[in-house]
N, CA, C and O atoms as CSV, one atom per row, in Angstrom:
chain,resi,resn,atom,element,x,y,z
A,1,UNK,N,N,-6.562,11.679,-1.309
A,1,UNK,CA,C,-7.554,11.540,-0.257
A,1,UNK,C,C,-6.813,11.492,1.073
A,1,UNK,O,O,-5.952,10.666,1.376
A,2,UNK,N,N,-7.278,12.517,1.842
A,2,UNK,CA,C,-6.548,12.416,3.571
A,2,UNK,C,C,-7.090,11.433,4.580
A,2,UNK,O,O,-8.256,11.041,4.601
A,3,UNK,N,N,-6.361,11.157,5.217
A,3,UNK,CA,C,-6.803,10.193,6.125
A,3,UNK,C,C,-8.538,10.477,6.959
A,3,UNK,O,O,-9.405,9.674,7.305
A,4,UNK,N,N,-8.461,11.886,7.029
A,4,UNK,CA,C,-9.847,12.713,7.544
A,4,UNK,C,C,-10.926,11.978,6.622
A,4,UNK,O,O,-11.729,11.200,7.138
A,5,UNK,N,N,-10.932,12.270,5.077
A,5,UNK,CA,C,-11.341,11.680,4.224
A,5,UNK,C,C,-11.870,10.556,4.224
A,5,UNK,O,O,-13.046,10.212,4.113
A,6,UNK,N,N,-10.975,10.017,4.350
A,6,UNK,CA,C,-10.949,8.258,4.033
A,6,UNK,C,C,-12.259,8.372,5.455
A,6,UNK,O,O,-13.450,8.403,5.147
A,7,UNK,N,N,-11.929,8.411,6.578
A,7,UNK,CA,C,-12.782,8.516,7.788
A,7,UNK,C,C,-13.959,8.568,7.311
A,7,UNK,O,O,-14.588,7.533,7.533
A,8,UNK,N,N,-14.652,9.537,6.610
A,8,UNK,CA,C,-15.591,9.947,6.488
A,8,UNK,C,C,-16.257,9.279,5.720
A,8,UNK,O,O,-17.122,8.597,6.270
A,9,UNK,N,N,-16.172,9.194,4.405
A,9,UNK,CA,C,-16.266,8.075,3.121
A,9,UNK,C,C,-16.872,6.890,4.045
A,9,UNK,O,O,-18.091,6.755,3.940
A,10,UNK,N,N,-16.336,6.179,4.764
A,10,UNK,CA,C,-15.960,4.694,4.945
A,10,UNK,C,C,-17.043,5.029,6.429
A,10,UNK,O,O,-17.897,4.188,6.710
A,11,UNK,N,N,-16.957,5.785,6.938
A,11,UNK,CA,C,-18.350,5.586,8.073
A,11,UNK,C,C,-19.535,6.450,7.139
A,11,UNK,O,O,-20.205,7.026,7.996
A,12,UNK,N,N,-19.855,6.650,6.363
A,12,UNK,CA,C,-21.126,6.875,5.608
A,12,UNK,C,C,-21.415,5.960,5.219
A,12,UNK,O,O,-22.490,5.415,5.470
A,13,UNK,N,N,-20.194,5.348,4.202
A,13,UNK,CA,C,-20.390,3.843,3.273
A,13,UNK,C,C,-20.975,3.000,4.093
A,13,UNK,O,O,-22.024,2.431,3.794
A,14,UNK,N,N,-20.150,2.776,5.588
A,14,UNK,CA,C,-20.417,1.407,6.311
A,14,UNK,C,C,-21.598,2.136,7.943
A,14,UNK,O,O,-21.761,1.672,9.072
A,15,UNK,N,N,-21.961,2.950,7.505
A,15,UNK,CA,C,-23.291,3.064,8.279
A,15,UNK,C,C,-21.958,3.155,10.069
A,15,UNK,O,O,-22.149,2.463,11.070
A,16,UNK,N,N,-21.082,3.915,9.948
A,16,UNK,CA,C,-20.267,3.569,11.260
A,16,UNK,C,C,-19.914,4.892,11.976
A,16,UNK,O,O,-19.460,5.683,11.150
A,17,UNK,N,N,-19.955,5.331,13.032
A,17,UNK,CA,C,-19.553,6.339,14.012
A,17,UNK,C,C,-18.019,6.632,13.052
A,17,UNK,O,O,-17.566,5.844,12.223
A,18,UNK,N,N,-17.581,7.599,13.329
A,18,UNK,CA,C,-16.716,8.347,12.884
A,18,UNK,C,C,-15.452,7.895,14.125
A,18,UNK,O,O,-14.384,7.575,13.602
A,19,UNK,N,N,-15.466,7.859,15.168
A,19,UNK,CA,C,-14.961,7.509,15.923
A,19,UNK,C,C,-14.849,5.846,16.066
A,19,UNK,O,O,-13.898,5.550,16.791
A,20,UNK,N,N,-15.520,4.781,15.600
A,20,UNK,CA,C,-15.381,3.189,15.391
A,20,UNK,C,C,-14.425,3.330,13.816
A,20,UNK,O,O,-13.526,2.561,13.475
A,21,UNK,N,N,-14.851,4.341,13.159
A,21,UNK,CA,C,-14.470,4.168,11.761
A,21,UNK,C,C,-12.541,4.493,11.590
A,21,UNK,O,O,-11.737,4.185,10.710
A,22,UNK,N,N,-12.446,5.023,12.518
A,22,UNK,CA,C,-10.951,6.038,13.317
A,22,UNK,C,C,-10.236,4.825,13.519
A,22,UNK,O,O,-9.358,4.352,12.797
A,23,UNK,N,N,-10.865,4.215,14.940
A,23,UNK,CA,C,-10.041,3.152,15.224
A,23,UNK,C,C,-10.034,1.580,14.208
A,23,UNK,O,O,-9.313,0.584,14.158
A,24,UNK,N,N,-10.657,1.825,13.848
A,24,UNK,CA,C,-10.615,0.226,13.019
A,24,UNK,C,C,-10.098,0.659,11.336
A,24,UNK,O,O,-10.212,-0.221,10.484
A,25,UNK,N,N,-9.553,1.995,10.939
A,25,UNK,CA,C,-8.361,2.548,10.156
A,25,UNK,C,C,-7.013,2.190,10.575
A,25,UNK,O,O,-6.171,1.559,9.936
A,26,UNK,N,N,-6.948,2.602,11.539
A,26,UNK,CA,C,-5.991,2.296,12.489
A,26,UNK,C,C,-5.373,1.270,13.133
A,26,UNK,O,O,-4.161,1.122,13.295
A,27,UNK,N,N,-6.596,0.306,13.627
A,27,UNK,CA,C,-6.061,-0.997,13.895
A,27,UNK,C,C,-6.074,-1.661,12.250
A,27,UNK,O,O,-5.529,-2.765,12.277
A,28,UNK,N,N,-6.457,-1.356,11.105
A,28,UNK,CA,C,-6.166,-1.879,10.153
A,28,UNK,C,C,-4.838,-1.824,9.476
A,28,UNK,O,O,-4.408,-2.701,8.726
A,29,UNK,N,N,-4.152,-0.592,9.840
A,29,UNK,CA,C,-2.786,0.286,9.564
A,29,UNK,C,C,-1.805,-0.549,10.388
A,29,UNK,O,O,-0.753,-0.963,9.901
A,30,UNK,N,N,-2.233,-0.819,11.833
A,30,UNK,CA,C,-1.408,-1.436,12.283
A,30,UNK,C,C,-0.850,-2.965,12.444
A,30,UNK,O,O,0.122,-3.513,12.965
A,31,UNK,N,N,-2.084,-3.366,11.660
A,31,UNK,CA,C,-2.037,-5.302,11.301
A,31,UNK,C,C,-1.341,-5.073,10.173
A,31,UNK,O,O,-0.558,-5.944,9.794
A,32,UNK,N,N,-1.453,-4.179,9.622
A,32,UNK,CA,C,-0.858,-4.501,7.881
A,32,UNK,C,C,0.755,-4.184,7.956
A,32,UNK,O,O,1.678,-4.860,7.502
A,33,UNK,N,N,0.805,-2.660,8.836
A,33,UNK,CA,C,2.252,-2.864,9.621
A,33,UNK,C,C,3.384,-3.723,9.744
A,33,UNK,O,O,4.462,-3.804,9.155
A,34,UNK,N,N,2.716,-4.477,10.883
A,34,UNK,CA,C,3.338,-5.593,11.402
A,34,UNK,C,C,3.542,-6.905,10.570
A,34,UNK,O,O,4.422,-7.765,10.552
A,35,UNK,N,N,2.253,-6.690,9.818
A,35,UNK,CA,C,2.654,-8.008,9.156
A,35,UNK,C,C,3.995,-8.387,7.970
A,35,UNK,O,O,4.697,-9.378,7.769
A,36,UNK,N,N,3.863,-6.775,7.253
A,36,UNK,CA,C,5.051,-6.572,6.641
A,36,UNK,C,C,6.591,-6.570,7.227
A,36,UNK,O,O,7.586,-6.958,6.615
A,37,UNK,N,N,6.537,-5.992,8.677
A,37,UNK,CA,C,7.443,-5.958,9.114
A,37,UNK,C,C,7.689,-6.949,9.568
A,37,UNK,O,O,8.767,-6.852,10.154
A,38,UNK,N,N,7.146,-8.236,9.663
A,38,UNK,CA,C,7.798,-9.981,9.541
A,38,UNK,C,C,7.786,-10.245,8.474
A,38,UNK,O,O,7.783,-11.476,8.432
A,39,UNK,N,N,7.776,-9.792,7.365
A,39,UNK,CA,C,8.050,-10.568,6.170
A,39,UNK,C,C,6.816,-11.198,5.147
A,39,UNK,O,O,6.750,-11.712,4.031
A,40,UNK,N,N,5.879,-10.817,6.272
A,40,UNK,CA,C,4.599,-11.339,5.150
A,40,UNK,C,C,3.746,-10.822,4.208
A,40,UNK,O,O,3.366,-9.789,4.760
A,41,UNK,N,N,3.388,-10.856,3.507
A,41,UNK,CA,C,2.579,-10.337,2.669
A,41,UNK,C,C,0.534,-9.876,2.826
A,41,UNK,O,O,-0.387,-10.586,3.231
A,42,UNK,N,N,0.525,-8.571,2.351
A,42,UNK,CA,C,-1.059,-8.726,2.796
A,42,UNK,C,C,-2.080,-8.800,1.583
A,42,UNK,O,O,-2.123,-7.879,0.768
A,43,UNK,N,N,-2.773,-9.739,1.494
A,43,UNK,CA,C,-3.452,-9.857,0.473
A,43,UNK,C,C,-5.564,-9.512,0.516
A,43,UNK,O,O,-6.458,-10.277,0.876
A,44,UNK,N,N,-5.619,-8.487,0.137
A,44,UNK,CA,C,-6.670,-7.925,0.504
A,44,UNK,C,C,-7.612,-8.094,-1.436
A,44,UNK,O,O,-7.243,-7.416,-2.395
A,45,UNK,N,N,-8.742,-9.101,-1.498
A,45,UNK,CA,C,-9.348,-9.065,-2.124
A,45,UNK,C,C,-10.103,-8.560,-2.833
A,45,UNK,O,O,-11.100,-8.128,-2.255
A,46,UNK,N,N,-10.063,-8.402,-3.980
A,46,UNK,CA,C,-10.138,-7.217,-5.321
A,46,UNK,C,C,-9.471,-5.757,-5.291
A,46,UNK,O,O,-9.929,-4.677,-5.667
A,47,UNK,N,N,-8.036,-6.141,-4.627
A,47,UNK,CA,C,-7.438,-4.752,-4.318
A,47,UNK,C,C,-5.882,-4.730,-4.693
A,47,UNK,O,O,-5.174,-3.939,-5.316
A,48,UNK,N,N,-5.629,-6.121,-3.946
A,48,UNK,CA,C,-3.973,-6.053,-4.303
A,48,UNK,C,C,-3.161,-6.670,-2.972
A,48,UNK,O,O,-3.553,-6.854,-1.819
A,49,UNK,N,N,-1.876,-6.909,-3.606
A,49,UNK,CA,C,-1.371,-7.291,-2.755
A,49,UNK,C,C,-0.037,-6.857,-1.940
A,49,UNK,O,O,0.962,-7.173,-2.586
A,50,UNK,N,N,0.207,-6.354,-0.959
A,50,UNK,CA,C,1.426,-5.351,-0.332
A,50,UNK,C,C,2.372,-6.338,0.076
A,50,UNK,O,O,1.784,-7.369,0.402
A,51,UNK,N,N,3.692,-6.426,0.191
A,51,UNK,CA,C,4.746,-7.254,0.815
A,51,UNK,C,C,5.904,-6.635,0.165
A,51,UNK,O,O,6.008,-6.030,-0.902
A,52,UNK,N,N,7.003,-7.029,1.355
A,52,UNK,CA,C,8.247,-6.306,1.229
A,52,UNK,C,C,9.013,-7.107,0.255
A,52,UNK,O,O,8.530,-8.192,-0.067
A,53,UNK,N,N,10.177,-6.721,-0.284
A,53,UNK,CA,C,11.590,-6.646,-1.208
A,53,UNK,C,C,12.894,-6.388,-0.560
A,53,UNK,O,O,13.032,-5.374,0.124
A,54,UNK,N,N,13.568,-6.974,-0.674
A,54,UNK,CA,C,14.744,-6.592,-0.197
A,54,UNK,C,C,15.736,-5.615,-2.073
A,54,UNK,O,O,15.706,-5.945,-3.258
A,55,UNK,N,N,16.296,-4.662,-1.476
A,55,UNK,CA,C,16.674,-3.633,-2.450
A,55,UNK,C,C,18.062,-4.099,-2.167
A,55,UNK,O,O,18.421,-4.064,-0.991
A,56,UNK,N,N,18.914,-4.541,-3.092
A,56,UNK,CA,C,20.699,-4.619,-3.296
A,56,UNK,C,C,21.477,-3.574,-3.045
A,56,UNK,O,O,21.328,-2.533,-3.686
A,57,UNK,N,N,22.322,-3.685,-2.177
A,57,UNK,CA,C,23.539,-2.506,-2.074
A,57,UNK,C,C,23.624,-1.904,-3.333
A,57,UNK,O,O,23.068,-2.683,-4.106
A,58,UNK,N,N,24.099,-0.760,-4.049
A,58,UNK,CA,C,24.207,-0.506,-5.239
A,58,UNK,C,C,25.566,1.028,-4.947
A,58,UNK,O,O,25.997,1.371,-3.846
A,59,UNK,N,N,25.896,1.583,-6.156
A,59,UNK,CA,C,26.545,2.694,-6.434
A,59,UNK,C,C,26.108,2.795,-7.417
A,59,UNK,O,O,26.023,2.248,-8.517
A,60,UNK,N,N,25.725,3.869,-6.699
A,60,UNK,CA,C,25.426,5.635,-8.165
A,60,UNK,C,C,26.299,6.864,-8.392
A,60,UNK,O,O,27.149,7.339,-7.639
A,61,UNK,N,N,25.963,7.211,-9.410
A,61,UNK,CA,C,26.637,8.108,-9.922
A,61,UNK,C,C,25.835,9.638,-9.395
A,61,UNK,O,O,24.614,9.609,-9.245
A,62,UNK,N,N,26.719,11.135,-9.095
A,62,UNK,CA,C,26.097,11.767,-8.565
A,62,UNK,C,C,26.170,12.684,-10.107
A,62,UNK,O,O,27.240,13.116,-10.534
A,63,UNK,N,N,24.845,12.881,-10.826
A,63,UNK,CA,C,24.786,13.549,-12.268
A,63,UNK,C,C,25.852,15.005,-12.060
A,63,UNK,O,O,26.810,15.185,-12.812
A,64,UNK,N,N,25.676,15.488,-11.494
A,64,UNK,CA,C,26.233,16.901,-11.078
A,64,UNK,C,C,27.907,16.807,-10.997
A,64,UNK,O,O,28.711,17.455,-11.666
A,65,UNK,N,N,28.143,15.934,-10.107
A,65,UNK,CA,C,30.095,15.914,-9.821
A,65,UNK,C,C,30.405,14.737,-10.241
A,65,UNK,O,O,31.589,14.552,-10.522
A,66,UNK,N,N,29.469,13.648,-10.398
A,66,UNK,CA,C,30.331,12.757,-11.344
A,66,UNK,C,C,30.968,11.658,-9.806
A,66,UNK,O,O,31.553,10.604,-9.559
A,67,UNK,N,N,30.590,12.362,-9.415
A,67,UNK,CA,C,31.098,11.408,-8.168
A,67,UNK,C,C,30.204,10.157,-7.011
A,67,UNK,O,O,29.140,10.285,-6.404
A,68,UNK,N,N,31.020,9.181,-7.058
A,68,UNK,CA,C,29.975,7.227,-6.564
A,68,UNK,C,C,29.719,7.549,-5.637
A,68,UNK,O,O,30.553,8.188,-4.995
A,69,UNK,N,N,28.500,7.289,-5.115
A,69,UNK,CA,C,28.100,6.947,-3.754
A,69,UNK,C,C,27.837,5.448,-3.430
A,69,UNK,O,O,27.786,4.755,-4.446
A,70,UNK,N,N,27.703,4.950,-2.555
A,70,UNK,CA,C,27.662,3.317,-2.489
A,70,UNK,C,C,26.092,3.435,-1.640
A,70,UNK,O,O,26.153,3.824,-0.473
A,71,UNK,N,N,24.720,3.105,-2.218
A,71,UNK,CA,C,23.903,3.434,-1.426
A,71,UNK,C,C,23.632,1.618,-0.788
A,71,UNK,O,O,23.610,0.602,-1.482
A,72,UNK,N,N,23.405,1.758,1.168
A,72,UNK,CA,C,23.252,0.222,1.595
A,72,UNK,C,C,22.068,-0.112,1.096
A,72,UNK,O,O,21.340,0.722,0.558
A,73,UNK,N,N,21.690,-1.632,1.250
A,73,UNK,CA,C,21.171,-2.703,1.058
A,73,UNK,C,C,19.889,-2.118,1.726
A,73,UNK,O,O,20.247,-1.461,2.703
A,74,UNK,N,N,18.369,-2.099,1.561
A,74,UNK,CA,C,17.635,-1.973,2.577
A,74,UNK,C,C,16.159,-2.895,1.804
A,74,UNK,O,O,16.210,-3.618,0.809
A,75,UNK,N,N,14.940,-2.565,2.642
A,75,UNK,CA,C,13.616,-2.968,2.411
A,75,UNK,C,C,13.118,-2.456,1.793
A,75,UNK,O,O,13.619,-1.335,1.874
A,76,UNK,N,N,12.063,-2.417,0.828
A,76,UNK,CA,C,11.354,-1.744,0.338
A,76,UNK,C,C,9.781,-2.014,0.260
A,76,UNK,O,O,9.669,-2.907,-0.579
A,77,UNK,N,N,8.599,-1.693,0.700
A,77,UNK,CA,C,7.572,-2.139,0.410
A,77,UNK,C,C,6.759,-2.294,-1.152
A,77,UNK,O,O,6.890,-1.351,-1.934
A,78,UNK,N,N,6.094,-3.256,-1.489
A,78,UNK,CA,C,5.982,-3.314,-2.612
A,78,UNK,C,C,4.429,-3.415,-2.877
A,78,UNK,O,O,3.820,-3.882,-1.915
A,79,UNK,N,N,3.615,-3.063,-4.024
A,79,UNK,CA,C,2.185,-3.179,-4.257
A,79,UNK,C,C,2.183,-3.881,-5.658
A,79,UNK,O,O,2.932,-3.729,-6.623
A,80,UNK,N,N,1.054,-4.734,-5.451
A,80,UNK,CA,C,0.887,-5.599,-7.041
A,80,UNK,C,C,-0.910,-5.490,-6.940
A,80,UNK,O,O,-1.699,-5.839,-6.062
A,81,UNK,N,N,-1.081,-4.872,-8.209
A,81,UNK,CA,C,-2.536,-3.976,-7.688
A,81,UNK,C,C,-3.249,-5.990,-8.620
A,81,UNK,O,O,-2.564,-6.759,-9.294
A,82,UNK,N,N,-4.336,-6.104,-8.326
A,82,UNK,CA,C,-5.520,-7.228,-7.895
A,82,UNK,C,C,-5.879,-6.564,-9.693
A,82,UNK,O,O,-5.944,-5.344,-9.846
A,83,UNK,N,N,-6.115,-7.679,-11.119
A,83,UNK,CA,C,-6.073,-7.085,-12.197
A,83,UNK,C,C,-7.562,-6.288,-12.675
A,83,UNK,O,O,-7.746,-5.567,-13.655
A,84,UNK,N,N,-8.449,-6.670,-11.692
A,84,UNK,CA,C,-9.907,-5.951,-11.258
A,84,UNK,C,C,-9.650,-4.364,-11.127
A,84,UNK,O,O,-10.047,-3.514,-11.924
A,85,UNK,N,N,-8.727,-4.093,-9.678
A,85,UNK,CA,C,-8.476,-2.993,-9.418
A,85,UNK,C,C,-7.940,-1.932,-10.676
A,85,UNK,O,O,-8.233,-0.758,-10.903
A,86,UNK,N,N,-7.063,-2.852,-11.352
A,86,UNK,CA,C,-6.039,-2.322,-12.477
A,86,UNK,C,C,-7.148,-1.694,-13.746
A,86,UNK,O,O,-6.984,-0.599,-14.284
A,87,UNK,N,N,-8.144,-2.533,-14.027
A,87,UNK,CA,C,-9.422,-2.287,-14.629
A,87,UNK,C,C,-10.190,-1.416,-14.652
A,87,UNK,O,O,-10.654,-0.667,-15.511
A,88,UNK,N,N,-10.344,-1.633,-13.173
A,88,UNK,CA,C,-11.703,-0.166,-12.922
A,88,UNK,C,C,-10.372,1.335,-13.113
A,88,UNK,O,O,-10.652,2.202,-13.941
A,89,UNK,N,N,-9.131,1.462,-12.357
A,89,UNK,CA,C,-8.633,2.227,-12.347
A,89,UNK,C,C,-8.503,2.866,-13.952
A,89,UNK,O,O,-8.554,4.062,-14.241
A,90,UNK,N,N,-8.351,1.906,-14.740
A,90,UNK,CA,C,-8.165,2.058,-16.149
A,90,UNK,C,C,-9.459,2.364,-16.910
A,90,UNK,O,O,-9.468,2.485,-18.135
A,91,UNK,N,N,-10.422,2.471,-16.233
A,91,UNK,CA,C,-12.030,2.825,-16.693
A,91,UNK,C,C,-12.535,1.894,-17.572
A,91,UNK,O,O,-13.201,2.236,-18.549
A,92,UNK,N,N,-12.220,0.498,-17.258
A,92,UNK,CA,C,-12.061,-0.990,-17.662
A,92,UNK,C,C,-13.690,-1.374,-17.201
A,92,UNK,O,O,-13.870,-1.129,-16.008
A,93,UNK,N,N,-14.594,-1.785,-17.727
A,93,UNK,CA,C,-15.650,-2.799,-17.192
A,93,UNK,C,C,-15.273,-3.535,-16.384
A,93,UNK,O,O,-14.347,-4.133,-16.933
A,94,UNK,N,N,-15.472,-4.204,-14.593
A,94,UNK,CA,C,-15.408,-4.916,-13.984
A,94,UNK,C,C,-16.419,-5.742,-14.232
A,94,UNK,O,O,-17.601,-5.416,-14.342
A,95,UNK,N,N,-15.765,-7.283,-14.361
A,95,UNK,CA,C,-16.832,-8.225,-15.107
A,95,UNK,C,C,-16.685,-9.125,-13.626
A,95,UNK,O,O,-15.810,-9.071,-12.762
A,96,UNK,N,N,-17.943,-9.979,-13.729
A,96,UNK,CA,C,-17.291,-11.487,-12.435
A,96,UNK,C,C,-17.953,-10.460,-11.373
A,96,UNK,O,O,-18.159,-9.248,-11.435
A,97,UNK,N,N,-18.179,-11.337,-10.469
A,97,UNK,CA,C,-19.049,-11.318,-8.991
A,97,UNK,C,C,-18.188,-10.221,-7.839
A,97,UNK,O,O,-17.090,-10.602,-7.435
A,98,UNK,N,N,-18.643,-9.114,-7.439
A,98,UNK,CA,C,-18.092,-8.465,-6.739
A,98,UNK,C,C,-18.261,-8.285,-5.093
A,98,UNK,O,O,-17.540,-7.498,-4.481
């Protein structure tokens, strides 16, 4: 689904201008952003939860020449899907108050 998409969907769903529906994608993109990029986690109800990882320096092997690379230490963002979400995705009955 493209971001165009998503636009569209979500101002039909929510009865919203295409243009309110734009910016409040957007300012939603950019709270969730930031929040990761301090370290916090976003926890969005019956959906899941996003927050960063820190990934260990490591060395790999290159399959081809056989030869180490030392890849650095960095961030990684992480998703832990809400076990509802995991359900319906799985064509699971969603049971409990929605």
């Amino acid at each position: 689904m493209t971001n165009k998409e998503i636009i569209q969907s979500v101002s039909q769903k929510a009865a919203l201008t295409k243009q309110a529906t734009e910016q409040l994608l957007h300012a939603t993109v950019q709270i969730i952003t930031g929040t990761l990029r301090e370290g916090g986690d976003v926890k969005i109800q019956h959906f899941g939860t996003l927050g960063v990882s820190e990934r260990k320096a490591r060395t790999v092997t290159n399959p081809r020449n056989g030869k180490k690379t030392q890849v650095p230490a960095k961030q990684v963002w992480t998703f832990k899907p809400n076990p509802r979400m995991k359900d319906a995705v799985n064509g699971q009955s969603v049971t409990g108050k929605q």
